[in-house]
N, C-alpha and C positions, 0 to 999 in steps of 0.2 A: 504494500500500500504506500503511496506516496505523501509526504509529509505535505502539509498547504499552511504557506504561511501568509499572512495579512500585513503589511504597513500601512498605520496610518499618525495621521500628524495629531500633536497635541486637539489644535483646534477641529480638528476632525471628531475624535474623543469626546471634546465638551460640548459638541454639537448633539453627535449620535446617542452618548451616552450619559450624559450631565457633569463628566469627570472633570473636577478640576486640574490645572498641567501639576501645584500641588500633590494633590492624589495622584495620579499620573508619575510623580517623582518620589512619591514612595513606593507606589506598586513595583518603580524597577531598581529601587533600591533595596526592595523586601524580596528582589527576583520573581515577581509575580506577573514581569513583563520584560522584553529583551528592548536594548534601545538599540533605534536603528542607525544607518553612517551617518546618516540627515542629522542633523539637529534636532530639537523639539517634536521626535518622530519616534516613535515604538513598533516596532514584530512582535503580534498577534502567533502562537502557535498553533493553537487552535482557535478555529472559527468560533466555538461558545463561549468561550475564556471569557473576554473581555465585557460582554454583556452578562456575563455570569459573577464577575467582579464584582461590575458597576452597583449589581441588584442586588448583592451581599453587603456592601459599603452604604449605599443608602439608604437599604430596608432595614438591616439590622445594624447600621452605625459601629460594624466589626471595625479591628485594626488591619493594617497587611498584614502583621505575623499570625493573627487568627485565620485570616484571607487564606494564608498558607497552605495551615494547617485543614481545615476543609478542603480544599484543591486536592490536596495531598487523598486524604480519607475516600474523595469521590473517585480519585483515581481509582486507588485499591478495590473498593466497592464494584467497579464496572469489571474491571480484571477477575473478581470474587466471582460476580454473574456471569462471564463470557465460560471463566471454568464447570463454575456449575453445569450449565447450559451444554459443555461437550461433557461432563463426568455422564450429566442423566440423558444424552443419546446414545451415549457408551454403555449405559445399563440397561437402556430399553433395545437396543442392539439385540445384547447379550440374552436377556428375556426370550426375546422373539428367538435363535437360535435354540436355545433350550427348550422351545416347547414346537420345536420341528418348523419354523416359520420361517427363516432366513441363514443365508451365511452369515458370517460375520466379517465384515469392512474396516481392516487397518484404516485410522486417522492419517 
């Protein structure tokens, strides 16, 4: 899969998202945003980051190092689900095999 990355400029930010360059200067100083060669410009990694920020910072008045810490949690959590999700195709495989219904398919 191909990584996609986004720049946009400070003023783009307080447009789109209500972020001050402030907030904007701590998100990439807490690493919760990459600056870009530009000046007053950030890389976006992922496309929901940044709106995903925003709505944590202004809804719940978080700090960045909480920001962080959440970003962090949600990662894991999606990696948690994507394993589950092949653990229980790998047991319903296995199921169907055992009661004469299928071979069974190396991942």
């Amino acid at each position: 899969m191909e990584a996609t990355f986004i720049t946009l400029t400070f003023q783009e930010c307080s447009v789109r998202y209500g972020l001050a360059p402030a907030d904007l200067r701590d998100f990439l100083q807490a690493g919760l945003l990459r600056a870009a060669p530009a000046p007053e410009t950030v890389i976006v990694d992922e496309p929901d980051d940044l709106p995903r920020l925003a709505r944590l910072h202004h809804e719940l008045g978080l700090a960045p190092e909480a920001l962080d810490i959440i970003l962090a949690m949600r990662q894991r959590l999606v990696r948690l689900q994507a394993s589950l999700a092949r653990e229980t195709a790998r047991a319903r495989q296995l199921e169907d095999f055992l009661l004469g219904g299928g071979e069974v398919l190396e991942l």
